[in-house]
C-alpha positions, -999 to +999 in steps of 0.1 A: +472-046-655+438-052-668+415-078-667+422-086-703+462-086-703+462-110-675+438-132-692+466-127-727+493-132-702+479-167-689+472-181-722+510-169-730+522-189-704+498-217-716+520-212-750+549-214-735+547-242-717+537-263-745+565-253-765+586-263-739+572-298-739+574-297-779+611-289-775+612-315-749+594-344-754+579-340-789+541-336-772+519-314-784+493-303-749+468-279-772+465-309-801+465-336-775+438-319-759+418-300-782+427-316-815+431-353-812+466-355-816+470-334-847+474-296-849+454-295-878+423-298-855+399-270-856+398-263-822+433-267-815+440-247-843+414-219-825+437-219-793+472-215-813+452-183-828+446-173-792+479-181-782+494-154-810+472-130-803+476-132-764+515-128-778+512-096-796+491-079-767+511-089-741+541-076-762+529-045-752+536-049-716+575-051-722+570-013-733+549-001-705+565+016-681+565+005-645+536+019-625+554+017-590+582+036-604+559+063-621+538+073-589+567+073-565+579+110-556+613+123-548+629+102-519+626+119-487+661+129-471+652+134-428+680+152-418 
């Protein structure tokens, strides 16, 4: 995994996480933090952009196919 898809990956997680406590609690993190309490703030609203974009590209690991299983060879059978 690259430097950059891990980076897309955190700020996934970041996403996620706040949704949860949108679900949960009604509070916003990102707008609390980075907007003032609103998610119209510029900022914030610079972060939810990040977010969705970290989203798509990370979408792209669900379709890429497991390293560990693409270099291992035939099992060995030690009679």
């Amino acid at each position: 995994m690259s430097g950059i898809q891990r980076a897309c990956l955190a700020l996934t997680v970041i996403g996620a996480i706040n949704w949860g406590l949108i679900g949960l609690f009604q509070f916003d993190l990102v707008a609390a933090v980075f907007g003032g309490g609103e998610q119209s703030g510029a900022f914030a609203r610079v972060i939810y952009t990040l977010v969705g974009i970290s989203g798509l590209v990370t979408l792209s690991l669900l379709f890429k196919p497991d390293e560990a299983f693409a270099d291992e060879t035939e099992p060995r059978t030690d009679s």
